[in-house]
N, C-alpha and C positions, 0 to 999 in steps of 0.2 A: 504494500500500500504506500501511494506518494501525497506529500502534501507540497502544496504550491502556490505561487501567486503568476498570473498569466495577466498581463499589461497589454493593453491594446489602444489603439490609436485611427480614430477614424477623421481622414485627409477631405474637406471640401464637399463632401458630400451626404446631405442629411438621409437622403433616400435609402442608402445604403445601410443605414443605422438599423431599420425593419429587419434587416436581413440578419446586422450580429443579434438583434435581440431574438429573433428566432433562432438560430444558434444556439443563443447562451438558454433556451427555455427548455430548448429539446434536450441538453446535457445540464437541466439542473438539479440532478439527481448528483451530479460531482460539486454543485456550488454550496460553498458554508456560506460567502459573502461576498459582496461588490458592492461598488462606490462609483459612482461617473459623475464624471466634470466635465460640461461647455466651454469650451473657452468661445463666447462670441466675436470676439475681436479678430482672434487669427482663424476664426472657420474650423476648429478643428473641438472634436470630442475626446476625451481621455476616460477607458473606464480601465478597474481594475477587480483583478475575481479572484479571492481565492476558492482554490481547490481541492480535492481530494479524492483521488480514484486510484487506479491500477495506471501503469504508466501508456499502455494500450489507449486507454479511453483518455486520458489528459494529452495525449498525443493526437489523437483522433479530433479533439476541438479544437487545437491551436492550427492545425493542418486545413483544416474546415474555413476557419477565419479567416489563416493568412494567405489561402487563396482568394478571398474578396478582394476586389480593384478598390483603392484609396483605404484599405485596411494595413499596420502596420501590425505586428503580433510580437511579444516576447516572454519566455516565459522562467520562471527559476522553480526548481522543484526539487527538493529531498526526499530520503526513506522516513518512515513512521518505526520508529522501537516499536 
């Protein structure tokens, strides 16, 4: 079991945003929590998730994402003792 935090970054494009939140609804069986912040100034949204699943399925989201166009993905993830 991993636990993790998976950062992402959506570039210019609100439309897009429908897409990670569908994303992140279908895998929220791996979410303990998230936090998103607009920045309206520079066009851009910042959320942040942590996570917890098998490395399979925490893999399987970030790959999901950061094949979205104006999506940025990044992720840090440890073992669970």
């Amino acid at each position: 079991m991993k636990i993790g935090v998976i950062g992402i970054i959506i570039e210019r494009d609100k439309a897009i945003a429908s897409k990670v939140q569908e994303l992140l609804s279908f895998y929220s069986h791996l979410i303990l929590g998230r936090m998103g912040v607009p920045n309206h100034e520079s066009g851009i949204n910042v959320i942040s998730v942590i996570v917890k699943g098998t490395t399979e399925e925490i893999s399987a989201l970030t790959g999901k994402l950061g094949r979205l166009e104006n999506v940025k993905v990044k992720s840090a993830v440890t073992s669970l003792e």
